[in-house]
N, C-alpha and C positions, 0 to 999 in steps of 0.2 A: 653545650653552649659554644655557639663561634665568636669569633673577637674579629669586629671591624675596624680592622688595623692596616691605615695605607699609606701612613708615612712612617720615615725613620730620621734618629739623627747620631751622629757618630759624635761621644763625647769623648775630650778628652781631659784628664785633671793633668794641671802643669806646676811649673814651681815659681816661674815667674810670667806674669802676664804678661805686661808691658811687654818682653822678648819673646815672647810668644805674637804680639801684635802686630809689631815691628818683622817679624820673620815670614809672616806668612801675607801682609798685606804688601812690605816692600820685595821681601828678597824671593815668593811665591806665586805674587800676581793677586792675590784673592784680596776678596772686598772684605775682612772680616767689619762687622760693626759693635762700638762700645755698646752693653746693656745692663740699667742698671737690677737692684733686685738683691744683689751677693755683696759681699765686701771683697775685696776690693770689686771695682766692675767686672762683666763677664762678657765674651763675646762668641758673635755668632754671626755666619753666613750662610750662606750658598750656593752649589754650583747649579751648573747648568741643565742638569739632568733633575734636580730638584732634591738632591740629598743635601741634608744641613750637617753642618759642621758649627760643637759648641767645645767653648772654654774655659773652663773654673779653671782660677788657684787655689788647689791644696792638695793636701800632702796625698800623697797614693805609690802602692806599691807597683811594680812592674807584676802583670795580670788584671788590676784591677782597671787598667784604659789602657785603648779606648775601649770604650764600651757602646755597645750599638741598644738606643731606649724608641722603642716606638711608642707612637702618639695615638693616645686615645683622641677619636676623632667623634665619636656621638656620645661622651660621657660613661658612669659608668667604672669608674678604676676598680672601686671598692669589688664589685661584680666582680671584677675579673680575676682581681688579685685573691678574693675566697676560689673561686672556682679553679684557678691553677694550684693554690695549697690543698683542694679536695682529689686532688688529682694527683697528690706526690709530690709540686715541685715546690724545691726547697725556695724561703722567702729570705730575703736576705733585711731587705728594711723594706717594712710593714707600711702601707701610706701615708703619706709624711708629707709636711707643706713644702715646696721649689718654688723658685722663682714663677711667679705667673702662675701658677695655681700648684696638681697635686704630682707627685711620684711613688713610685716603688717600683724595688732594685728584687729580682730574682737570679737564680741557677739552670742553665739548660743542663742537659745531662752529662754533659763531659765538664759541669764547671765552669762555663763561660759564664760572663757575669751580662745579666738583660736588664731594661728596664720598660717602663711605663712612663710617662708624661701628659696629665690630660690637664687642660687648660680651666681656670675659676672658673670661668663663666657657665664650664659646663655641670651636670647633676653629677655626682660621688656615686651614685646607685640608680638603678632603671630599677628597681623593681618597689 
């Protein structure tokens, strides 16, 4: 099974938003924008090359972000996420509701921590 996978977004958990807001839109240049969906709000932008950059506040240890989750882009998470656990790779959190629709968090081989992000609107499963 291949995985049509063409975007990515580099997440990062912080401890405080608000100074995370303030840091990166005044003292950075970057457009972050408020979104709601989490408690407190979350944010998220853009550059120019088209990689996104997202924001949660909570708690996280150093290793766990950033963390790089790509976007299921034609549906399909549930698909994917069986077919990389039939294949060995460890699953860290199993499909689970996010903002905007669904996620799950995986391990590449050395550890690093992945994920998935596919939006409601699309199907959980093609098959």
């Amino acid at each position: 099974m291949s995985f049509n996978l063409k975007r990515a977004s580099i997440v990062f958990y912080v401890s405080d938003i608000a100074r995370t807001e303030r840091f990166y839109n005044e003292t950075m240049g970057l457009n972050l924008e408020r979104q709601e969906g989490a408690e407190p709000f979350w944010l998220s932008g853009k550059l120019e090359d088209g990689l996104d950059l997202v924001f949660f506040e909570m708690e996280g240890k150093r290793g766990d972000t950033p963390a790089l989750v790509f976007e299921v882009t034609d549906g399909g998470i549930d698909d994917i996420v069986e077919a990389l656990a039939a294949k060995g790779v460890t699953i860290v959190t199993p499909v689970s509701e996010a903002p905007g629709g669904w996620s799950a968090d995986f391990l590449d081989p050395d550890g690093f921590g992945l994920g998935l992000w596919q939006a409601e609107d699309k199907p959980r499963s093609l098959k």
